[in-house]
Each structure stands twice: as C-alpha cells, then as structure tokens.
C-alpha positions in Angstrom: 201.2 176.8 111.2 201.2 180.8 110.4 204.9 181.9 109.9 205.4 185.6 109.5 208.5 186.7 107.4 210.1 190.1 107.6 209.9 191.2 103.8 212.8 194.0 104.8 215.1 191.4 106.1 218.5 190.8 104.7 220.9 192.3 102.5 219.3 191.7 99.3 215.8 193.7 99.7 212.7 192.6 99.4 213.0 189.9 96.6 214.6 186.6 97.7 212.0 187.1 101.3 209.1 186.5 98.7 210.2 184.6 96.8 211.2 182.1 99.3 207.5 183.0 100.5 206.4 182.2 97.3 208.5 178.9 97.5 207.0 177.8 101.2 203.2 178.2 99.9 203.7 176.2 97.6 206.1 173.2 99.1 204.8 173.7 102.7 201.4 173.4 103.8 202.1 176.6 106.8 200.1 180.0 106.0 202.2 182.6 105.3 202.4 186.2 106.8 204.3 189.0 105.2 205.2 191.8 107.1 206.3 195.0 105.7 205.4 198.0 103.0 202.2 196.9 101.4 203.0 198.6 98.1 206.1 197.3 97.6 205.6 194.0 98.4 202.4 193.9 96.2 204.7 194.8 93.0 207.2 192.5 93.9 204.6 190.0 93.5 203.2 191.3 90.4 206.7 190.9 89.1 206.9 187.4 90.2 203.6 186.8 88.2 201.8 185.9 91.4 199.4 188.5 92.5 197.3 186.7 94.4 199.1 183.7 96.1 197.3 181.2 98.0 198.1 180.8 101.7 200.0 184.5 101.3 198.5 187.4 103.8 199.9 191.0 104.1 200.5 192.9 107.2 201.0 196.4 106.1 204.3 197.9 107.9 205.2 201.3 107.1 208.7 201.4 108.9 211.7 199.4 108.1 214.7 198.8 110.9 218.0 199.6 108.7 220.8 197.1 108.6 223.7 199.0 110.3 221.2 201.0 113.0 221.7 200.5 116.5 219.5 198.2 117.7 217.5 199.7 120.4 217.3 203.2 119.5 216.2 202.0 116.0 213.2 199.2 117.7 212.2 201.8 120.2 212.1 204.8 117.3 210.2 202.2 114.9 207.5 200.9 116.4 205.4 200.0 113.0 208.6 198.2 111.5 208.4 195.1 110.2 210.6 193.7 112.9 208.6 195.1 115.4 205.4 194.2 114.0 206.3 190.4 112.9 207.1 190.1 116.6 204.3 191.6 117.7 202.2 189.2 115.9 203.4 186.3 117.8 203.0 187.4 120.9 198.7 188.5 119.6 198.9 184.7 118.9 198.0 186.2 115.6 201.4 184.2 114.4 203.2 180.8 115.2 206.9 182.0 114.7 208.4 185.2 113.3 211.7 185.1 110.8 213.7 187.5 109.9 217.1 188.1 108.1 218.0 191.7 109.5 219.8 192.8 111.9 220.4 189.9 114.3 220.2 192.6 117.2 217.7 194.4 116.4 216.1 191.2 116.0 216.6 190.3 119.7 215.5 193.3 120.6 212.4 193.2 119.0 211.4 189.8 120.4 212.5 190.9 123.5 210.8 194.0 123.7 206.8 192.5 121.9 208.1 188.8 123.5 209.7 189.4 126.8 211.8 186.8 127.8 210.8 183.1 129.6 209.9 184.0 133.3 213.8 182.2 134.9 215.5 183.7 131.7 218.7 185.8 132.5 219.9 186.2 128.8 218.2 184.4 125.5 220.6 182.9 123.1 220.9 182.8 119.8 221.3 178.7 118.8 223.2 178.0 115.5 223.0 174.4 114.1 225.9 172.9 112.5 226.3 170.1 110.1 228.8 167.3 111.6 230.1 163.9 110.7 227.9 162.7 113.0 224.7 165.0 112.3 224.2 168.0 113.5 225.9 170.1 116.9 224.2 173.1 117.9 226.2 176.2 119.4 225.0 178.8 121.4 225.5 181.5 122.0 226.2 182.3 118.4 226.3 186.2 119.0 223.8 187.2 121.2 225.6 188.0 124.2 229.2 188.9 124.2 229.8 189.0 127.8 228.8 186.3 129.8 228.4 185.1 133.4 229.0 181.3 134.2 225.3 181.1 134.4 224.5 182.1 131.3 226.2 179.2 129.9 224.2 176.9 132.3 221.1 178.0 131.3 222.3 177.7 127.2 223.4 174.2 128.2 219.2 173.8 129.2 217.8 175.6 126.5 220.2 174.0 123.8 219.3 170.8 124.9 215.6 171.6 124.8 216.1 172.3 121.1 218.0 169.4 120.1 215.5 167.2 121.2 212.5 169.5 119.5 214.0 169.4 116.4 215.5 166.7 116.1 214.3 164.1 118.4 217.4 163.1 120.3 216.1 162.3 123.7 219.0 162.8 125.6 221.3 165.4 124.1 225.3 165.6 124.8 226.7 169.0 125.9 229.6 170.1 125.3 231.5 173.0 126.8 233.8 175.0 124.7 237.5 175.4 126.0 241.1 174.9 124.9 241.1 171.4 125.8 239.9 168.4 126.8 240.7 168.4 130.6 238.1 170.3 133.3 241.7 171.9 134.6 242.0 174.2 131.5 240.3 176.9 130.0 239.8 180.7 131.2 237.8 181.9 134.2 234.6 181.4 132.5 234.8 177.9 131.9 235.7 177.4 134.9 233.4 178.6 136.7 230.7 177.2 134.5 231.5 174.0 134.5 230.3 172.7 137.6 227.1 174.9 137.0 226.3 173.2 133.3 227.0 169.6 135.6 224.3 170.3 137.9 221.8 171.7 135.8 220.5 167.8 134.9 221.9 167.7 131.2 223.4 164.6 129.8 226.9 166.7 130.8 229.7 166.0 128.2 232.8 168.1 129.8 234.9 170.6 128.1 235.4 170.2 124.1 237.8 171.9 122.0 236.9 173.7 118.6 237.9 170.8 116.3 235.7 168.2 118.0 232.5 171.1 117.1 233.0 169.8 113.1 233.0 166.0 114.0 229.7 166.2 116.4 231.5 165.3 119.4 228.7 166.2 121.3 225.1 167.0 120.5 225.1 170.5 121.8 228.2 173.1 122.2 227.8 176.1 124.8 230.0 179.2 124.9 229.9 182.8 125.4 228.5 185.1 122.6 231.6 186.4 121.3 233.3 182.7 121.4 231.1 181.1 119.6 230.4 183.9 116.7 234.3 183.9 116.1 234.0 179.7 115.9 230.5 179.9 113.8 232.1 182.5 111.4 235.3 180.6 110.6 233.1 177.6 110.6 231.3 178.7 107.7 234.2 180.1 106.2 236.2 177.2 106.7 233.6 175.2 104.6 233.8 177.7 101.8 237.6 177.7 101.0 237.5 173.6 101.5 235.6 174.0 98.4 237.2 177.0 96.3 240.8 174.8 97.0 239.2 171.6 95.6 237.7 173.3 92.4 241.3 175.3 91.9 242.7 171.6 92.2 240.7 169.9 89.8 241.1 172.7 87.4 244.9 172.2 87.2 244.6 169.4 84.9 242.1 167.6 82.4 242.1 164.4 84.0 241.2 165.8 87.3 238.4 167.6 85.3 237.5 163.8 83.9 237.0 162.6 88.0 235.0 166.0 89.1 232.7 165.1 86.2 232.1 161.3 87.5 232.4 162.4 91.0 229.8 165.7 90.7 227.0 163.9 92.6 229.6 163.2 95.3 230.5 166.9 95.3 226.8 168.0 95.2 225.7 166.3 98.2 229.0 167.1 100.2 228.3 171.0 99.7 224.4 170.3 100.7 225.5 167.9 103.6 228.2 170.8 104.9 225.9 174.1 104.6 224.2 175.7 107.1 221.7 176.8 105.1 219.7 173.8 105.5 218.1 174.5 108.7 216.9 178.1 107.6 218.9 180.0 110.4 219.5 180.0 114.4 216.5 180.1 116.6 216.4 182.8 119.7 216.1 180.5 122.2 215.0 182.1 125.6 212.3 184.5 124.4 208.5 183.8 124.4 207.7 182.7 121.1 209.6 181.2 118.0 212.0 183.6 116.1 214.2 182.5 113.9 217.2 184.7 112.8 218.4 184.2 109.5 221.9 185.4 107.7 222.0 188.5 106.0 223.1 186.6 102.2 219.8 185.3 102.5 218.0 183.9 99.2 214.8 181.6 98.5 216.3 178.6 99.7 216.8 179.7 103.0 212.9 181.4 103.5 211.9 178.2 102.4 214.1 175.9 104.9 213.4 178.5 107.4 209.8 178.4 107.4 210.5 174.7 107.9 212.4 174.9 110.8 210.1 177.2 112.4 207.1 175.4 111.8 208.6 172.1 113.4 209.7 174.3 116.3 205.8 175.7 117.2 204.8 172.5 116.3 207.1 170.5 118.8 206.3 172.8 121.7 209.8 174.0 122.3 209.0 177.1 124.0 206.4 175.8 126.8 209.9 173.3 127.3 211.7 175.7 128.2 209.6 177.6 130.4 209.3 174.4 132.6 212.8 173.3 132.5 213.6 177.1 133.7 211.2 176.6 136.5 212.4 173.6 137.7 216.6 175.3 137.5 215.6 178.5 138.9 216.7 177.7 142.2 220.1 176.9 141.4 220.6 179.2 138.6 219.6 182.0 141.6 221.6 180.8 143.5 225.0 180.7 141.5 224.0 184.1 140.4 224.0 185.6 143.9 227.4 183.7 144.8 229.0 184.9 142.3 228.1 188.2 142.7 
C-alpha cells in the first residue's frame, strides 16, 4: 500500500511525522508518501542520518494549514498544503490512504473538499476505537459533527459496523446507542428518535448503552452525536491516565509497595499498552471517499507507525467500496426519515 503522511501534522513539528515514517519503512512493507515542505523535510532526514530512505517519496507542499485556523477559510486559502495535497493524492489514486495529525477539522475538510463524501452520505464521522475488557468498542462520532439529526446516528450505526468488521474481522458487530440508561424509554430527544432508525437500518441492533458499559465492550460499536461522544472519548483517555498517576503515587508511599511494582512491572507494562489508544494509530473518517486517518495532536513515532498500520489494513480490506454499497442499499430509508422529520 502507498500511505501518505502529513509532515506538518501535530503539535510537535515535523520530527516525530518522520520519524514514525522512518519507523513504517522499515517495520512495514507499505511505500511511504511524505507530504509537505521539501526542504525541511530533507534536513530533518539528514539529521536522522537517513538521507535517502528506501520506500520514502517526497511530495513537495509549500503551504501548511496552522493548528488553531479555521478550518474552511484556512483549506480553501491553502490549496498546496500538505493537508490539501495528501488528500488530493488519494482521490489521483496516486495514494491508498492519507494521515494526518492536524487539525481534526481542517482535516475533514480537506477530505471532504479533494474526497467528496460516499454518494447516500449525509455527514462523515469520525470513528475512535477504544480498548475494552472485552477488545475493542468503536465510537463515533468522536467530534466530527456536533449537532446531529437521528439519521445521522443511523447512518454511524452502518458505517461503524462496516469498520469493525474491516478491521477487525467481527462478522456481525453489536451497536450500541449511547444514553443515560439502559431502557429505550430514556434518554433525550435524540435518542429517541434514533432509535427505531439504528433498529431498521439491518445492524446486529444492541439498544441504548450507558457510558460505563463503553469501557467493558458491551457492545462492538457505540454511536452518538459529535459533541457526546468527544466529551466521553476525552475523559476516556483521561480517565486512563490518572488510573495510572494514582497507582504510581500509591506504590511510591512505601518501600514494600516499591518491592511488588518491581515484580509486577510486566503486569503494569502490558496494562498501559492494553488500555492506550495509541495502538490503533488514530480514528478513521468514515463516510468520505478514500481512507484518512486522523491522528491526535501529542503525536510521536509510535503512533505514525501504528497508524500507517491501521490504514493500510483499512485500503487493504476494502472498507470504503463497503460503505458505498451498504449506503445504497439504506438510502431509501435514510431519505425517508430525513424528509419526516423535517
């Protein structure tokens, strides 16, 4: 597979994109495409010692979409940015997926505008994947959308499904609905009106599952409006990070409990891996045409690397030609529920 990386992306500069570049050459067997100022990413490689990696292209990209710009003033202004351009190389089937670790909006905006979306798709979603007990739960929307209609959520129950099974081969995913309980009789407006939406759209229909049952992998998939499920992915992550920090504060009280980290460090080790997100790379825009990954904005070389993974798997499994049949075959109903509830 070709993968193009944003070199811009992220909070960090240029450095831990090629580096984790560097890192996918030489663990993966995918082509790699950088996308961004030649110059600068040609002395970052010099400083790496590795002028002339194998598998490693340039695509020169003079602009650079800031962090903190709004997102479709910025896309439309910058049409030779590395955002635009890594997108733009997808849809020339010049690249099999795009990442990037900038600005999640202006990422969407970019696919959206060199992508378009899937011909049946209202809004694409951003899909987050979450280690569980039981594996791994994807959420979406994750922060793409803040406002949402009850079919939007339909067609995220769909498209998350769709991604579960690309990835990770579950043939018939569980989806979940995000509310304040358990019962279909609860929840706001939203919910209900999405829920007997999500039953008819031909998914392996859950019900309605609260926030605590997203950490034990109740279900396979987890749908919820934009804004929703960025507050529950945030304090997710965070939730993960202070479980930690109070452990190592614990075990620093007192020399014995220093004596049972020490025997128990592998335990430790593999809890942290098992419980971080940054295993899968970052959260794929589902709904546009073309694979584009959306990474976090602490990126490092680590999560290039895992992300060039993910996205690989992802062209390789089809996922996108999926969707666009699945949408075709909802349309109806999804126009439907759209025009009655408007």
């Amino acid at each position: 597979m070709r993968i193009a990386i944003d070199a811009h992306g992220g909070d960090f500069g240029i450095k831990p994109n090629i580096e984790g570049a560097l890192l996918a050459a030489k663990k993966l067997s995918h082509e790699i495409i950088l996308v961004g100022r030649d110059p600068e990413i040609r002395e970052e490689l010099r400083r790496l010692g590795a002028e002339n990696p194998e598998r490693i292209s340039i695509v020169h990209a003079p602009q650079v979409v800031e962090m903190d710009s709004e997102p479709v003033a910025e896309c439309r202004a910058k049409p030779d940015s590395s955002l635009m351009m890594g997108a733009g190389l997808v849809h020339e089937d010049k690249a099999d997926a795009f990442i990037s670790a900038g600005n999640s909006g202006a990422i969407m905006v970019a696919a959206l505008l060199k992508l378009k979306r899937i011909p049946g798709v209202i809004r694409p979603a951003i899909a987050a994947p979450l280690p569980t007990l039981r594996g791994t739960t994807v959420l979406l929307d994750a922060g793409a959308n803040m406002d949402c209609k009850p079919w939007h959520l339909a067609q995220f129950a769909v498209m998350g499904a769709i991604y579960m099974k690309s990835l990770f081969n579950i043939e018939n995913p569980s989806v979940g609905l995000l509310s304040i309980g358990e019962e279909e009789t609860k929840g706001n407006s939203l919910v209900q009106e999405a829920l007997p939406l999500i039953k008819n759209m031909g998914v392996n229909f859950h019900g309605p599952v609260e926030g605590r049952d997203i950490p034990e992998g109740v279900t396979d998939v987890v749908v919820a409006d934009g804004f929703t499920g960025n507050v529950a992915l945030k304090l997710y992550e965070g939730a993960a990070k202070v479980v930690f920090k109070m452990l190592k504060e614990q075990i620093m009280r007192k020399f014995t409990y220093k004596i049972g980290a020490m025997l128990m460090r592998k335990v430790f080790a593999e809890m942290k891996t098992k419980m971080s997100v940054d295993i899968y790379g970052g959260a794929p825009l589902l709904g546009v045409n073309g694979v584009v990954l959306v990474c976090h904005g602490h990126v490092t070389a680590n999560i290039i690397l895992n992300a060039v993974r993910v996205s690989g798997d992802l062209a390789a499994s089809g996922m996108v030609t999926h969707i666009r049949k699945r949408m075709e075959q909802v349309k109806d109903k999804i126009s439907a529920a759209k025009e009655e509830g408007e």
